[in-house]
C-alpha positions as CSV (number, residue, x, y, z in Angstrom):
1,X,-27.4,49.8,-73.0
2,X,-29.9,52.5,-73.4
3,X,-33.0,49.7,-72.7
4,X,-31.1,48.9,-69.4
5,X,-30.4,52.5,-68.1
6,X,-34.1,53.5,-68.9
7,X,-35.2,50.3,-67.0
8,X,-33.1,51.1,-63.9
9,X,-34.9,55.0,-63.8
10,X,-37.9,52.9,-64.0
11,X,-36.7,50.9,-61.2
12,X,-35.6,53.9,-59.3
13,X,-38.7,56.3,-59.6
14,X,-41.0,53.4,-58.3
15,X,-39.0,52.7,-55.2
16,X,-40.6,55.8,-53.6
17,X,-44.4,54.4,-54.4
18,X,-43.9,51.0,-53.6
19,X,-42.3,52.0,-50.2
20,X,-44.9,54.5,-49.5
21,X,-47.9,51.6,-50.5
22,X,-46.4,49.4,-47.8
23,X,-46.5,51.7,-45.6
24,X,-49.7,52.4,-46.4
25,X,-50.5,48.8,-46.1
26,X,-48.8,49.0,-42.4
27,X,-50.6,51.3,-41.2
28,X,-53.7,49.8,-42.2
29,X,-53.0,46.4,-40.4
30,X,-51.8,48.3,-37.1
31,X,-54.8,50.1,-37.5
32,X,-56.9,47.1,-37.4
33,X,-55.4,45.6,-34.5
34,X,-56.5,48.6,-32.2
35,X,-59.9,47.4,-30.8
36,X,-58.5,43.8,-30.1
37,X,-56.5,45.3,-27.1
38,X,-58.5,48.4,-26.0
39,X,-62.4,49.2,-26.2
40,X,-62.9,52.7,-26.9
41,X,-64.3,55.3,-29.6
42,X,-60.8,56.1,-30.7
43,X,-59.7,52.6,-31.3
44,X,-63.1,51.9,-33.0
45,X,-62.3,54.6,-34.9
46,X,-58.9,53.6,-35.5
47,X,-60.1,50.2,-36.8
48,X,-62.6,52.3,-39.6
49,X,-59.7,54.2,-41.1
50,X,-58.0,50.7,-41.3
51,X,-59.9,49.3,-43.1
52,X,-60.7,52.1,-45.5
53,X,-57.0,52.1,-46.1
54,X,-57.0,48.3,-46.7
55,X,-59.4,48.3,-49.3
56,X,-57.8,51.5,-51.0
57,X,-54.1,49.6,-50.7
58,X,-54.7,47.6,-53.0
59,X,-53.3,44.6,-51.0
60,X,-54.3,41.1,-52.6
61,X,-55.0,39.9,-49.2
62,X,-57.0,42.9,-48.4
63,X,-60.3,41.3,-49.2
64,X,-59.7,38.1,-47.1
65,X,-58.7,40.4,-44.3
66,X,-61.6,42.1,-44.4
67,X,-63.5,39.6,-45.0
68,X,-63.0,37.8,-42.0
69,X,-63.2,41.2,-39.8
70,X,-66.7,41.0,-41.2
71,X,-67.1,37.4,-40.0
72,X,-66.0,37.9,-36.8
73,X,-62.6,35.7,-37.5
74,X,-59.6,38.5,-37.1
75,X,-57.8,38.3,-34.3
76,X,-54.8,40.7,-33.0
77,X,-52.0,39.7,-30.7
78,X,-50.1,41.9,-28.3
79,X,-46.9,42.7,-30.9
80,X,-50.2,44.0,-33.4
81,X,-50.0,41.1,-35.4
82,X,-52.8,39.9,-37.4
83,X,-53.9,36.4,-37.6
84,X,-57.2,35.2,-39.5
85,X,-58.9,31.9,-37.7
86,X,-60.1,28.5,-39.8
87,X,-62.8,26.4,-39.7
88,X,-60.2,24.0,-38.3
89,X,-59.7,26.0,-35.3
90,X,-56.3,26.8,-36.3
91,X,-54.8,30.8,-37.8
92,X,-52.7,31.8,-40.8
93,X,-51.2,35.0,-40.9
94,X,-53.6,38.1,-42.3
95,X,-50.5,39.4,-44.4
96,X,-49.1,36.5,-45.7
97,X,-51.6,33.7,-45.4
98,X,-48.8,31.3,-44.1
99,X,-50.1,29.2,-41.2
100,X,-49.3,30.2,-37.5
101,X,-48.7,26.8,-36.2
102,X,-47.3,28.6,-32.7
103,X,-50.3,30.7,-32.2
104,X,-53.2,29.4,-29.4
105,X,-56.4,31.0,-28.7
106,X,-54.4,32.1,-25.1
107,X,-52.4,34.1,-27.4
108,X,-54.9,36.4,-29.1
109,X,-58.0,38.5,-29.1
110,X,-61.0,39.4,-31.5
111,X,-61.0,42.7,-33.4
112,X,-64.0,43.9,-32.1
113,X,-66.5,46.4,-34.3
114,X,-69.3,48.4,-34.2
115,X,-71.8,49.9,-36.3
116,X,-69.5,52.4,-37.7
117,X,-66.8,49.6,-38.6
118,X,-69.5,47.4,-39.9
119,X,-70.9,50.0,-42.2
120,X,-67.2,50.6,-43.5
121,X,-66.6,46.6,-43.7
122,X,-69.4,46.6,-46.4
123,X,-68.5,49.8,-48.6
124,X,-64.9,47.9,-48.4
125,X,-66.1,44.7,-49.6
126,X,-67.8,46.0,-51.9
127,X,-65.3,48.3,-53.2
128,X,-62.5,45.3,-53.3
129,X,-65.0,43.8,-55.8
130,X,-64.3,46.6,-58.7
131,X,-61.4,44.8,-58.8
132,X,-62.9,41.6,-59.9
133,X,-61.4,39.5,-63.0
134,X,-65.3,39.6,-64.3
135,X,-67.2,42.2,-65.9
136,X,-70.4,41.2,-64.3
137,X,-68.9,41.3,-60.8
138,X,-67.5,44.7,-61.2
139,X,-70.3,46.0,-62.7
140,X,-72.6,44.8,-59.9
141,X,-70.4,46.3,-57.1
142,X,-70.1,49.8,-59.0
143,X,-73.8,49.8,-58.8
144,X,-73.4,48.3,-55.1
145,X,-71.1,51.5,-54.3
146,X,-73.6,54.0,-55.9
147,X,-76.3,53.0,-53.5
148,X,-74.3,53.4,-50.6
149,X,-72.8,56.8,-52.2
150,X,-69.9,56.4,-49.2
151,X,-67.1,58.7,-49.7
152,X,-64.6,56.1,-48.4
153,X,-64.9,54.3,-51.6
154,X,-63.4,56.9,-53.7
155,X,-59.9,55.9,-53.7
156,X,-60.5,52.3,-54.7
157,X,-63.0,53.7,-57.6
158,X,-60.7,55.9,-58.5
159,X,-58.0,53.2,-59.0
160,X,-60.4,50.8,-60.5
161,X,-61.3,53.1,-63.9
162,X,-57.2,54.0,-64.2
163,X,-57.8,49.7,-65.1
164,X,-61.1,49.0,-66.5
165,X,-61.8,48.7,-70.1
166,X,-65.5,47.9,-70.5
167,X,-67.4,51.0,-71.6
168,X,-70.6,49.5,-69.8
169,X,-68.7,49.1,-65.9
170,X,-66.6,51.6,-67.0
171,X,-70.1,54.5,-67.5
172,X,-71.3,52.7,-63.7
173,X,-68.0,53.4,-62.1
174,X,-68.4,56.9,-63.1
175,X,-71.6,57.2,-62.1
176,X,-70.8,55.7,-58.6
177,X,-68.0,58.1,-58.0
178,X,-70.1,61.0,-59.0
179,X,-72.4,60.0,-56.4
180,X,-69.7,59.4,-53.8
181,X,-68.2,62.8,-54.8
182,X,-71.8,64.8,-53.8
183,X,-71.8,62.8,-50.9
184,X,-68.4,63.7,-49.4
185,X,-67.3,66.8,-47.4
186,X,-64.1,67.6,-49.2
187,X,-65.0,67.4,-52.9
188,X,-64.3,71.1,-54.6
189,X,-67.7,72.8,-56.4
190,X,-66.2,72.2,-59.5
191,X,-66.4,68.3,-59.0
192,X,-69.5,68.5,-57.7
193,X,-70.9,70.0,-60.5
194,X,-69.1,67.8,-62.7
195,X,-70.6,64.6,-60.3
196,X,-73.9,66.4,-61.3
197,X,-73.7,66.6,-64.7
198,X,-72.9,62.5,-64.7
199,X,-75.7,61.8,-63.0
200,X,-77.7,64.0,-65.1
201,X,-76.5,62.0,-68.3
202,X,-77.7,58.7,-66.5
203,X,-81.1,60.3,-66.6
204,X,-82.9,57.2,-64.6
205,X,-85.0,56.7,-61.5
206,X,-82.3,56.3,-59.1
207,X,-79.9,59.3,-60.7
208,X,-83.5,61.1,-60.1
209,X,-84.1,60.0,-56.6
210,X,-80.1,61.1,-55.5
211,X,-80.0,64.4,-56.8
212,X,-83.6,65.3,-54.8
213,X,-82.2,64.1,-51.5
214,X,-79.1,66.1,-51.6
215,X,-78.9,68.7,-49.1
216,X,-76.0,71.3,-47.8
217,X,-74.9,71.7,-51.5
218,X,-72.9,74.7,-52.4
219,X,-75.8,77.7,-54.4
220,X,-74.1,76.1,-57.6
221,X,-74.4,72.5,-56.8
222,X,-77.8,73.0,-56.1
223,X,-79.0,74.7,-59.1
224,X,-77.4,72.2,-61.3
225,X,-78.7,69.8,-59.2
226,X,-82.7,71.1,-59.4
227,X,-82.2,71.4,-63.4
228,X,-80.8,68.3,-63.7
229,X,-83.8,66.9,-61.6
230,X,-86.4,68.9,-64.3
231,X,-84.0,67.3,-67.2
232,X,-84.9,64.3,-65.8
233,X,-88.3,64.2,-65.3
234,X,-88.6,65.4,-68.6
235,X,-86.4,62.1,-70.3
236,X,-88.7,60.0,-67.7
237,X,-92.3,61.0,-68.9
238,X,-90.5,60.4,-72.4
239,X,-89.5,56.7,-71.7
240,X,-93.2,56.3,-69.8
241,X,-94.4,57.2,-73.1
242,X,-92.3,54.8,-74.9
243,X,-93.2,52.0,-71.9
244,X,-96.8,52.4,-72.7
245,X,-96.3,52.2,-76.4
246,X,-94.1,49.0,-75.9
247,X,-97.0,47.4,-73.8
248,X,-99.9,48.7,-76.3
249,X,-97.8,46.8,-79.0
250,X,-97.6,43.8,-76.7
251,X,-101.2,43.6,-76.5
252,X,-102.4,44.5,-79.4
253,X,-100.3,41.7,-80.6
254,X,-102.1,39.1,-78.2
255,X,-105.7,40.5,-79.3
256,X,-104.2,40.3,-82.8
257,X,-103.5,36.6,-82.3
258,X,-106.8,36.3,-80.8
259,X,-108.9,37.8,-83.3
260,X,-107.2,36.8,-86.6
261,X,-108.9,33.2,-86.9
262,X,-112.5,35.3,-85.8
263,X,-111.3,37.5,-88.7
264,X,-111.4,35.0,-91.3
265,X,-114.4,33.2,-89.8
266,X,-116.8,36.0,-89.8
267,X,-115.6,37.5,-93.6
268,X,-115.8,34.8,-95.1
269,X,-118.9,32.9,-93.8
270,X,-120.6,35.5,-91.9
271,X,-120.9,33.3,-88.7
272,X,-120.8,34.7,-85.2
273,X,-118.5,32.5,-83.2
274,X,-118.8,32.7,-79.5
275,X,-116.8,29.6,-79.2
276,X,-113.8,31.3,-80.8
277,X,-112.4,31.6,-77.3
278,X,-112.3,28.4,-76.5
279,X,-110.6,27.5,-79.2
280,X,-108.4,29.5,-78.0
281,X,-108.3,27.7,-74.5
282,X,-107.3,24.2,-76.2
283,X,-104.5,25.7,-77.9
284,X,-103.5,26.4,-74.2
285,X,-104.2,23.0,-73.2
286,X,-102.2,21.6,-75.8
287,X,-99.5,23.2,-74.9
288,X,-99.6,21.9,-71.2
289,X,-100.1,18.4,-72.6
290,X,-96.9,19.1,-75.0
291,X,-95.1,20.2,-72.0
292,X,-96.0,17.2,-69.8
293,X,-95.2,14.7,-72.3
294,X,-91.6,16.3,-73.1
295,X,-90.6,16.5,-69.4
296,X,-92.2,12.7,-68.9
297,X,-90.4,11.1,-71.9
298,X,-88.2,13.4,-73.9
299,X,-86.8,15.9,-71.2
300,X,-83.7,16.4,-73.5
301,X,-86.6,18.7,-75.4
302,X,-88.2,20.4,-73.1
303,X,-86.7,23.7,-73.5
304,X,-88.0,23.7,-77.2
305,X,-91.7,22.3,-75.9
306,X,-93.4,25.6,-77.0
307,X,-91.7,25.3,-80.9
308,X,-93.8,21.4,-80.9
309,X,-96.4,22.8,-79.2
310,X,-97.3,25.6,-82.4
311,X,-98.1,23.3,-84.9
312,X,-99.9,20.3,-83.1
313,X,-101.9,23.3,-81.5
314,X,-103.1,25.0,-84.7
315,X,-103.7,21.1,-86.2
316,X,-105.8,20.1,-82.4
317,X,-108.0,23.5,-83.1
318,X,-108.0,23.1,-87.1
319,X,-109.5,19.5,-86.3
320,X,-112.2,20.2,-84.1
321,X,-113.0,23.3,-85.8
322,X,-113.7,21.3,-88.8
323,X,-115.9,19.1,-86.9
324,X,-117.6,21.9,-85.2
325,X,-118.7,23.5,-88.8
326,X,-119.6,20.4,-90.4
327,X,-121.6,18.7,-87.5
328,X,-123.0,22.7,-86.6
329,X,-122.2,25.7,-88.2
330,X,-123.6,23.9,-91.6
331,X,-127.2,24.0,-90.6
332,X,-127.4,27.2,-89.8
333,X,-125.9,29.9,-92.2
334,X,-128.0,32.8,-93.0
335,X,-129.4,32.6,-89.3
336,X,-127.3,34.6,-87.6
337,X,-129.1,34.9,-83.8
338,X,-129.3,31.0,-83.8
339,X,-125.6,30.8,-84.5
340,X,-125.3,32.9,-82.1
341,X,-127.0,30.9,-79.6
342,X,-125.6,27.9,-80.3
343,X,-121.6,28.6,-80.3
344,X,-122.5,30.1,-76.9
345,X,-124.1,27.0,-76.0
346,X,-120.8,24.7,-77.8
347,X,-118.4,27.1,-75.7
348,X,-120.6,26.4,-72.6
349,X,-119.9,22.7,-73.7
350,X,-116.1,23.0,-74.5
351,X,-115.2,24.7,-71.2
352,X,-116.8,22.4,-68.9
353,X,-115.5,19.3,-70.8
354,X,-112.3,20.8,-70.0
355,X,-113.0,20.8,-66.7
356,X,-114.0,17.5,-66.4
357,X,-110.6,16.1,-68.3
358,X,-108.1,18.7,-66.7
359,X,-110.1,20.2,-63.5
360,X,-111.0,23.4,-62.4
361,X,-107.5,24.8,-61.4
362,X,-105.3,26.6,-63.4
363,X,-102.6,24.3,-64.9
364,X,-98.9,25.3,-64.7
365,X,-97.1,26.2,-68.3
366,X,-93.6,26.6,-67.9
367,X,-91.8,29.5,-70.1
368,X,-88.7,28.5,-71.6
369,X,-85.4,30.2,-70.1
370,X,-84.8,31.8,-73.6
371,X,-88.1,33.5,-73.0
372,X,-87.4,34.6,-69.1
373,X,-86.0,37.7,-68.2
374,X,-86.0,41.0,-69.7
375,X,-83.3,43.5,-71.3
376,X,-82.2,47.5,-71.1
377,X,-82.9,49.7,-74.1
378,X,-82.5,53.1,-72.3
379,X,-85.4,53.6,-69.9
380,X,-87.2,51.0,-71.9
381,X,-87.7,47.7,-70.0
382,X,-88.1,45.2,-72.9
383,X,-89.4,41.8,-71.2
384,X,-88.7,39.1,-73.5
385,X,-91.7,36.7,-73.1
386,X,-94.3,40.2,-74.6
387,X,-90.8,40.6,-77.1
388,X,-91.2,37.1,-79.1
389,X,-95.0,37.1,-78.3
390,X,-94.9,40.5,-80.6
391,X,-92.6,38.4,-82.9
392,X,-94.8,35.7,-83.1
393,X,-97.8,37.6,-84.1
394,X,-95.8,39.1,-86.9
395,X,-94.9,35.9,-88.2
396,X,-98.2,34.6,-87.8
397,X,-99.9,37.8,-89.8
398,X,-97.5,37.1,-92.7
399,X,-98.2,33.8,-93.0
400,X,-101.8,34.0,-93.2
401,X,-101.9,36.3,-96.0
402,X,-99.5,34.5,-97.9
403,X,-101.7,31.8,-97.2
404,X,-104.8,33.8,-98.5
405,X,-102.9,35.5,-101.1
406,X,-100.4,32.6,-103.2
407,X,-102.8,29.1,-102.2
408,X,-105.3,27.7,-104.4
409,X,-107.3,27.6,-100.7
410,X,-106.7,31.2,-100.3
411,X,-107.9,32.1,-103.9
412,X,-111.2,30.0,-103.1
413,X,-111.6,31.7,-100.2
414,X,-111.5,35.2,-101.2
415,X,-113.6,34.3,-104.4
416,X,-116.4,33.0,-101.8
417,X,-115.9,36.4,-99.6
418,X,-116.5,38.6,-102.9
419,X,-119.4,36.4,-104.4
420,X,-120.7,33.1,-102.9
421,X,-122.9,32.7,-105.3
422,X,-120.9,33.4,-108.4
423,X,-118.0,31.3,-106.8
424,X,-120.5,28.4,-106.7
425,X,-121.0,28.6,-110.5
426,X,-118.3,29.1,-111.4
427,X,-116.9,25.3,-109.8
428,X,-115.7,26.1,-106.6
429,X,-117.4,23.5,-103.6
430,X,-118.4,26.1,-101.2
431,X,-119.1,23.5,-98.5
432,X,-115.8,22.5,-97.7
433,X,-114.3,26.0,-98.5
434,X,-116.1,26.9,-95.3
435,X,-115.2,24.1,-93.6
436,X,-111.7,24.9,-94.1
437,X,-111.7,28.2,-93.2
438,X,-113.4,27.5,-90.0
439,X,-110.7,24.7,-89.3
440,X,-108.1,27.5,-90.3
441,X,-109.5,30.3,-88.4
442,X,-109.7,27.9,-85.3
443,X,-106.2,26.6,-86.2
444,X,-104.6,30.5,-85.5
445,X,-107.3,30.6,-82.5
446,X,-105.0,27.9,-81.4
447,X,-101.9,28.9,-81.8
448,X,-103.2,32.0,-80.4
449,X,-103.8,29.9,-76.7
450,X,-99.4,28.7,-76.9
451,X,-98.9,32.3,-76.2
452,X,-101.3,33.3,-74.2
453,X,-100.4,30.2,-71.9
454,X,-97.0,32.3,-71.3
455,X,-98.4,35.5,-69.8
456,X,-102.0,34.4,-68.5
457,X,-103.4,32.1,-66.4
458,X,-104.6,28.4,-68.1
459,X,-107.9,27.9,-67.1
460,X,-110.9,26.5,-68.4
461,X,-112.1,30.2,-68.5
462,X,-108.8,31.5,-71.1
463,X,-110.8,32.5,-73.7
464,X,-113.8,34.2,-72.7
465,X,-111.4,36.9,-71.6
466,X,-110.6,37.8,-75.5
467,X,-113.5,36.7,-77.4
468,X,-115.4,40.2,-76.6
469,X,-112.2,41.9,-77.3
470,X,-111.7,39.9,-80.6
471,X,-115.1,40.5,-82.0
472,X,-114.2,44.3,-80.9
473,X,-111.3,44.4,-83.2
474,X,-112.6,42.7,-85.8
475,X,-115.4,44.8,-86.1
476,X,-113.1,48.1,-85.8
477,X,-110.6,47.4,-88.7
478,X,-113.4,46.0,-91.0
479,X,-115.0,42.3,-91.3
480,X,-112.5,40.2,-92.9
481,X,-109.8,42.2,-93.3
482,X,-106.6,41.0,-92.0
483,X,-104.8,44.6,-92.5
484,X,-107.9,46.4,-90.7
485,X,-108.1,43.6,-88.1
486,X,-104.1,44.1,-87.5
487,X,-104.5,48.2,-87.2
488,X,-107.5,47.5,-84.9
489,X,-105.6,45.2,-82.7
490,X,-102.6,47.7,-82.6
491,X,-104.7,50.9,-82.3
492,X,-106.9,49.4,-78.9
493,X,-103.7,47.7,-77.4
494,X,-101.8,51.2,-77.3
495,X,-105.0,53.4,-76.4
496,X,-105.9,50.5,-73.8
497,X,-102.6,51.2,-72.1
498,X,-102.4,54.8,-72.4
499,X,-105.9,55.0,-70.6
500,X,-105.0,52.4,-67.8
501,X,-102.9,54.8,-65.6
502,X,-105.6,57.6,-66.0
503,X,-108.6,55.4,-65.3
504,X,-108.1,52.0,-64.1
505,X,-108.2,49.1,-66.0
506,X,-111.7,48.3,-65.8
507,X,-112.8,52.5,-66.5
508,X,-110.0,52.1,-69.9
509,X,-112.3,48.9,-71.1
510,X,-115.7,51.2,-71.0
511,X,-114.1,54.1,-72.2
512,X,-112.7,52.1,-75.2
513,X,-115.8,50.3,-76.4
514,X,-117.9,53.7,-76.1
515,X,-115.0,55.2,-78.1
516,X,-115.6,52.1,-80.7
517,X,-119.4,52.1,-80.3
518,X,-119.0,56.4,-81.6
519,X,-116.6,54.9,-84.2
520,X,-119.5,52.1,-85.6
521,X,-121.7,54.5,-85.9
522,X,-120.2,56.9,-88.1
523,X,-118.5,53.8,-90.0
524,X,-120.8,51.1,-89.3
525,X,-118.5,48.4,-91.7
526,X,-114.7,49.9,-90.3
527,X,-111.8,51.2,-90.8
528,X,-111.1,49.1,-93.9
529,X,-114.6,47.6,-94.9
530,X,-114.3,44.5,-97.7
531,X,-115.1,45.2,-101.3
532,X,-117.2,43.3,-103.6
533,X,-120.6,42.5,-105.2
534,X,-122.0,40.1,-102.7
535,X,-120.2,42.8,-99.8
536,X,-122.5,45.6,-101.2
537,X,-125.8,44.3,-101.9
């Protein structure tokens, strides 16, 4: 008894709203009938406020209606009814969406617009999508409404957060409102300043660019409005900051890759490489062959192309570095300007053989869709492709010095870096030691060219853009050593990028090798110079 009593108050207390929403709704749809039988400001007018109160009704058919007023397919008849017309030819009624069989083109006329309608036809449409069963949708027309900042989107956002329950469109909603708030006439000072203080906490570009165009603010308004502005200049250097960080560690990552192999070349055999970056450049290679022959004959795989393309790269590059040191490099140890000469002369070699298999053009390398894109952390634009290329060179790191560090190759090889000669007494076949540390400094060379195939160009010309870099960094953290050649790497990304804005991008690559020439001078054997007898002598 007491559950039906409290159900008919219910009942009783929303008769009032209900019949006041059709009304509403009524007055909307006479309102947008007022152009179709007279041509004149105040009917234009008429048809404005209609369709604000259409898309602030919250009638389901609101959006259709509008919808086709924005198409040019609403049509009025004498009595003020509405009818929408179909691609058929025929109408259905705009309330009801029940076909008008009766109705002939004799018996109606367009609802005509102009600018001022058509402007309110798109803050309405994109107001009626706050209402949207998706998150996404909603969340794209909040940021929709706070471009256009119109006022006449208020009540629909104020009756889309009474419903929304994601925090993320939820935060966007807000932040549209405040900006429609500043933007109206008849918003109080204390809202204003309260609109203020939201876009203040969004702290971003466009929050930025809002606040400095308002104008005819209340003294209050506008002094929270210019601190706001400072605040937010402030939290945007901060995030520029963090930006150039971010892209310092992306390419100190990619010289890391880069100069890793060189690393363990030149501390263990003492060779100077200048084919390094084309090893480099067949890594890339390999990984457009990989990528032609999964989309050929196994396009089920292509997406995962790049994950085959790591370790046939690294065993192409191993190969032929193995090759290179036992049919080269072996004749000429202890001569360091005609190793010199003749890598330059193999890379010469290697880059125009390229050419003759592949061509002169740059060849397309596709990045996977899980590597496309980028993501939001604040300010902070992380782009996904520099994200797993960071990744990547972290994993690679690690896996070299637990290569160097728990393999019987790795304990050979760090015996011959201390003390060739003792390592040679003592059993261990030098020969092939350095073979296989050329083949596995080659190898990371080219795993190096898979990810350098995702944000530069393939070319026959990929490597000689790092190798100078490369021997750079190796050089900086100390000849052989992996944790010096990481810090280097690191250390010249970020200073690289911090210098870019302030000088160019050419004037940052001066300034940094004079910096690192100053550096060798004082510490001619780097940061974190190897130890041992045959190091010292």
């Amino acid at each position: 008894m007491h559950r039906l009593i409290a159900l008919l108050l219910l009942l009783v207390l929303a008769l009032p709203a209900s019949q006041a929403r059709a009304d509403a709704v009524d007055d909307a749809y006479e309102a947008l009938s007022a152009s179709a039988l007279t041509i004149s400001p105040a009917s234009f007018e008429s048809v404005r406020q209609g369709v604000e109160q259409l898309a602030a009704s919250g009638d389901p058919r609101a959006a259709a209606v509008i919808g086709a007023l924005h198409d040019g397919l609403l049509y009025a008849r004498e009595d003020n009814a509405l009818f929408i017309q179909q691609p058929d030819g025929t109408y259905v009624d705009a309330r009801t969406g029940a076909p008008a069989a009766d109705v002939t083109d004799d018996d109606v006329h367009t609802v005509r617009v102009n600018n001022a309608v058509r402007s309110a036809i798109d803050a309405a449409l994109g107001s009626l999508q706050l209402f949207a069963p998706d998150a996404p949708t909603r969340l794209q027309a909040a940021s929709a409404v706070f471009t256009s900042h119109d006022p006449a989107a208020l009540p629909a956002l104020d009756k889309a957060l009474v419903k929304e329950t994601d925090s993320g469109v939820r935060r966007r909603m807000e932040q549209a409102r405040a900006a429609a708030l500043l933007s109206s006439s008849d918003a109080s000072e204390t809202d204003r300043l309260a609109a203020v203080a939201t876009l203040r906490a969004r702290g971003d570009i466009d929050a930025r660019g809002f606040l400095g165009s308002l104008s005819g603010q209340p003294p209050a308004v506008a002094a929270a409005a210019a601190t706001a502005i400072i605040a937010i200049d402030r939290q945007l250097e901060l995030w520029s900051l963090l930006q150039s960080v971010y892209y310092g560690l992306s390419l100190g990552s990619v010289l890391l890759l880069a100069a890793a192999g060189l690393a363990i070349t030149f501390g263990v055999m003492g060779v100077i490489n200048m084919a390094h970056g084309e090893m480099v450049m067949i890594g890339a290679y390999v990984t457009f062959m990989v990528q032609q022959f999964m989309h050929a004959y196994l396009p089920g795989l292509y997406p995962a192309s790049l994950l085959f393309a790591v370790p046939l790269a690294f065993l192409v590059s191993g190969a032929i570095g193995v090759v290179i040191e036992r049919s080269l490099i072996r004749w000429l140890y202890g001569r360091p300007l005609e190793t010199l000469l003749a890598t330059w002369g193999l890379s010469l070699v290697l880059q125009q053989a390229v050419r003759s298999i592949f061509g002169a053009n740059n060849r397309d390398v596709d990045t996977p869709a899980w590597m496309s894109g980028a993501t939001q952390l604040g300010g902070l634009t992380l782009t996904w492709n520099r994200m797993y290329i960071i990744l990547f060179a972290i994993i690679v790191l690690a896996a070299l010095m637990a290569a160097l560090r728990f393999t019987s190759l790795g304990l050979r090889m760090r015996a011959v870096t201390q003390n060739r000669r003792m390592a040679a007494a003592m059993g261990i076949r030098t020969p092939w030691i350095d073979a296989l540390t050329f083949g596995l400094g080659s190898g990371v060379a080219g795993m190096a060219g898979v990810a350098l195939s995702q944000i530069d160009n393939v070319s026959p010309n990929l490597g000689q853009g790092y190798i100078i870099d490369s021997f750079m960094v190796v050089v900086f953290g100390g000849v052989g050593n992996l944790w010096g050649t990481t810090l280097g790497a690191l250390t010249l990304g970020i200073v690289n990028k911090f210098l870019e804005p302030v000088a160019g991008a050419v004037l940052a690559k001066i300034v940094v090798l004079v910096l690192l020439i100053m550096f060798i001078q004082r510490r001619p054997r780097g940061m974190f110079p190897l130890k041992g007898r045959a190091v010292e002598t």
